[in-house]
C-alpha positions as CSV (number, residue, x, y, z in Angstrom):
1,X,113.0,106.3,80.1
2,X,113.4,109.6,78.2
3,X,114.2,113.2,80.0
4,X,110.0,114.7,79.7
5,X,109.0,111.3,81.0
6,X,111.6,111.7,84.3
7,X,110.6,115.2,85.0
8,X,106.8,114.2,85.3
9,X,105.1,113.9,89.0
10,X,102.3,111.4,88.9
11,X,100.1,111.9,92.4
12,X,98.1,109.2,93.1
13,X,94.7,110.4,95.0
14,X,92.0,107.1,95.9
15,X,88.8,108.7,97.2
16,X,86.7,106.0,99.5
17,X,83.9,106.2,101.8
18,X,80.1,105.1,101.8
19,X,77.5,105.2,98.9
20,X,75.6,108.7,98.1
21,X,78.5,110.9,100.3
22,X,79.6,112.0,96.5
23,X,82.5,110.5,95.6
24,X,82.2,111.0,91.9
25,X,80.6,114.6,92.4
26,X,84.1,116.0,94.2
27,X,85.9,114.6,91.2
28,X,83.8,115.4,88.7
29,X,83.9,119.2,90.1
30,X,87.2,118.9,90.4
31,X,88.0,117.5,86.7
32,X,85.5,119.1,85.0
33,X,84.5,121.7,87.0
34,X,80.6,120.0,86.4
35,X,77.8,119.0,88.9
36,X,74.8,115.9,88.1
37,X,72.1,116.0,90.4
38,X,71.7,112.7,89.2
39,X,73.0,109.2,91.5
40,X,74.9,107.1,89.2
41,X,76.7,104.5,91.1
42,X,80.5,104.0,90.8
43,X,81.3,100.6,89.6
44,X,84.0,99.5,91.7
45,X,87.1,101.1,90.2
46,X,87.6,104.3,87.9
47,X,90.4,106.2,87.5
48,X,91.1,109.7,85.6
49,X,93.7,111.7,85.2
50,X,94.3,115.2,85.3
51,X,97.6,117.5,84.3
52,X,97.7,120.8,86.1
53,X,97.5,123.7,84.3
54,X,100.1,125.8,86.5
55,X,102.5,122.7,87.3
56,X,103.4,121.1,83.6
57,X,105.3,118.4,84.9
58,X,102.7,117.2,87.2
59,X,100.0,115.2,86.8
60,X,97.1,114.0,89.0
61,X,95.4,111.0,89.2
62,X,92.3,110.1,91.1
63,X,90.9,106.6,91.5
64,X,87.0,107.3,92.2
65,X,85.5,104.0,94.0
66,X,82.1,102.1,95.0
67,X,80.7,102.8,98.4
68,X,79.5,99.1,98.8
69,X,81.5,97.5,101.5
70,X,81.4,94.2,99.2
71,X,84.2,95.7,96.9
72,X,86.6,96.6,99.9
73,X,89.4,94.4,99.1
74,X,89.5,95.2,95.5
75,X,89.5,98.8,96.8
76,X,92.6,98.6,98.8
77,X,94.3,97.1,96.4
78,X,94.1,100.1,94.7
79,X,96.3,101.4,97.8
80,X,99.4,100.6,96.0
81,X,101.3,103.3,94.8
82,X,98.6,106.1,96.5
83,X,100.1,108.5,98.1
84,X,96.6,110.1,99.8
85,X,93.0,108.9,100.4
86,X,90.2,110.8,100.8
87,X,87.6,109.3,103.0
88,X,84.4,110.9,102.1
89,X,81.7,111.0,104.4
90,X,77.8,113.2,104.0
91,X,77.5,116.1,106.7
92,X,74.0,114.8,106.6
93,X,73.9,111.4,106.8
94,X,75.4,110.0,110.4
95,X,75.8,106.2,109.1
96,X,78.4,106.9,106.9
97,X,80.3,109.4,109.3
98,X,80.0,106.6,111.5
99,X,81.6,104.3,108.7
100,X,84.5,106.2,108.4
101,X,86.2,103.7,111.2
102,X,85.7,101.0,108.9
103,X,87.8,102.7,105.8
104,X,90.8,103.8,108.1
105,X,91.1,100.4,109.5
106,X,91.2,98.8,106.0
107,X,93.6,101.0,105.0
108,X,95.8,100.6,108.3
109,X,96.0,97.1,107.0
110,X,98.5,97.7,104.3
111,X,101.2,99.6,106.7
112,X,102.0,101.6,103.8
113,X,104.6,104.2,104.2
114,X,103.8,107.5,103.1
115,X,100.2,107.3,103.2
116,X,98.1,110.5,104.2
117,X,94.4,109.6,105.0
118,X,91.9,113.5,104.6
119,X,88.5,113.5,105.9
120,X,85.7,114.9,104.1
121,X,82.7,115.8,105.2
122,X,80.6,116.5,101.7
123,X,77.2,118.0,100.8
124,X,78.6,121.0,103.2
125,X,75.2,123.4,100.8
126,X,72.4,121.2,102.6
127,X,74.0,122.7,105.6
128,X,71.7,125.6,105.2
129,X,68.4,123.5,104.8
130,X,69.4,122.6,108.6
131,X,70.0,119.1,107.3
132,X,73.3,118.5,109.0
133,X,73.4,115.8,111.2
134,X,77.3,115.6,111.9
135,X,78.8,118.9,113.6
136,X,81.9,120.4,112.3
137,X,83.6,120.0,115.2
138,X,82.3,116.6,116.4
139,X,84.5,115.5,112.8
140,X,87.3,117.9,113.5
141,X,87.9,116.3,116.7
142,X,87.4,112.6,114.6
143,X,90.0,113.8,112.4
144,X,92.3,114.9,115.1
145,X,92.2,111.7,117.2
146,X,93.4,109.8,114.1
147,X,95.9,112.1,112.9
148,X,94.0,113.5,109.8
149,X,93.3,116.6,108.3
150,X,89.5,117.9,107.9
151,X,87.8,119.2,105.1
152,X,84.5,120.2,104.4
153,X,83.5,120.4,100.8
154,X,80.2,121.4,98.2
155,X,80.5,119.4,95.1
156,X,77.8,121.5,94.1
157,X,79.2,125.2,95.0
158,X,82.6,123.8,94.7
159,X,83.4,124.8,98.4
160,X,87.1,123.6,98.9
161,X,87.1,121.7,96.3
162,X,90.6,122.8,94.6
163,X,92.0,123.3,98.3
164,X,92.3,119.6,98.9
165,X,94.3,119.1,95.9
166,X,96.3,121.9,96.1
167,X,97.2,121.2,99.5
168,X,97.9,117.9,99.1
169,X,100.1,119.1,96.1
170,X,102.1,121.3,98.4
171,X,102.5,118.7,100.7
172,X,104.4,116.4,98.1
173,X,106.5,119.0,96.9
174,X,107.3,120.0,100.4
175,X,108.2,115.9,101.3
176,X,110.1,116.1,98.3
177,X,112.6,118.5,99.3
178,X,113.0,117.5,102.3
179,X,113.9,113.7,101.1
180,X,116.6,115.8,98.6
181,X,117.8,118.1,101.4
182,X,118.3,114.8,103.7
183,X,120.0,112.8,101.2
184,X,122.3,115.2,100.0
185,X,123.9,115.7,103.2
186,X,124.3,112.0,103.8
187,X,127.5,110.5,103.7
188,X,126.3,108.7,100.3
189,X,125.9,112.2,98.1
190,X,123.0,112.1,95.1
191,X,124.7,112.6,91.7
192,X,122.9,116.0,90.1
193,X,123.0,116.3,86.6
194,X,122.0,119.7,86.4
195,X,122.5,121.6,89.4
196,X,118.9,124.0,88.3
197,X,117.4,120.8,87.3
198,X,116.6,118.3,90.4
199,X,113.9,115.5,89.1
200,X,111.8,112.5,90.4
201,X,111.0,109.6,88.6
202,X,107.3,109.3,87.8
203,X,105.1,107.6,91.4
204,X,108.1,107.1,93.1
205,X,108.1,107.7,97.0
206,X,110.5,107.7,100.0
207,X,111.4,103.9,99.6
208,X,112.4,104.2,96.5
209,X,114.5,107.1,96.8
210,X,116.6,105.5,99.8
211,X,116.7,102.4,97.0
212,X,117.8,104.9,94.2
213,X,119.3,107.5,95.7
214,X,121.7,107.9,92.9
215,X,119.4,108.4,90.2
216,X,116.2,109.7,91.3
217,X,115.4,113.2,91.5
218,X,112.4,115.6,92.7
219,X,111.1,118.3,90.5
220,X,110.8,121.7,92.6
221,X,108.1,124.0,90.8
């Protein structure tokens, strides 16, 4: 592996939840900073990536999903490596708020360290049509009971959009660290190369750095 492939971060976000809750609009927004009115449905897996204009060494990628239950375990299969779902439900549409018990279970199935589930309640515009059907705090309290953050998002005025990202950006860093702060005052020290220049192999996690604590490193932007 060559030095500008070590010091790149590769985030891994998969976005689930029901049909129509706009899945492909929040990444879309978020990619392209672009909004279709259209519905085009997802066909069961899509993935893009996206580098960060203000982190260089960190890239993003986002696994976008179809809503039918059919597809579920090809879905979590895409689990592996992802470090945080977004489970998308429509602020107007109760059935697939109601749904959102279904995703967390199947996800719960793969015990996987280090996974962060984030609720979000989309379509958060209609809100002023009086279309809402799901209260903010009847999903805040949801989120809370299952140990999840809460969001509430407009693919179309781009409401929070960036926020989730960033966030969960912050929060990877900030894990980061604190694996490198923990591990460097074990008894088994981490060999620095460059005491300004700590780096992380690309998608690696927690496990791997207890398995390679030696030789891999977390970039600190």
């Amino acid at each position: 592996m060559s030095n500008d492939e070590e010091t790149v971060n590769m985030i891994k976000f998969l976005i689930i939840g029901d049909k129509k809750v706009g899945k492909t609009s929040i990444i879309n927004r978020f990619v392209y900073d672009k909004f279709d009115q259209g519905y085009d449905a997802t066909n069961i897996i899509n993935d893009q990536k996206y580098n960060v204009s203000n982190k260089p060494n960190l890239i993003i990628k986002i696994v976008d999903t179809a809503g039918d239950k059919q597809f579920l375990n090809s879905i979590i299969n895409e689990l592996d490596k992802t470090r945080f779902v977004l489970i998308v439900f429509d602020i107007t549409n109760k059935d697939s708020f109601d749904s959102v018990n279904v995703w967390i279970d199947k996800c719960n199935l793969k015990n996987q360290d280090n996974l962060s589930l984030i609720l979000v309640g989309n379509k958060l515009d209609l809100e002023q049509e009086q279309r809402r059907k799901v209260t903010k705090q009847e999903a805040k309290l949801f989120a809370e009971k299952n140990n999840m953050e809460y969001y509430e998002t407009s693919a179309l005025t781009k409401v929070n959009i960036h926020n989730i990202f960033n966030h969960c950006s912050d929060i990877y860093f900030q894990n980061c660290k604190n694996d490198f702060e923990h591990y460097s005052t074990s008894t088994t020290k981490l060999k620095i190369h460059n005491d300004s220049e700590i780096k992380l192999n690309i998608n690696s996690d927690k496990k791997d750095l207890e398995e390679k604590k030696g030789r891999c490193f977390c970039s600190l932007f």
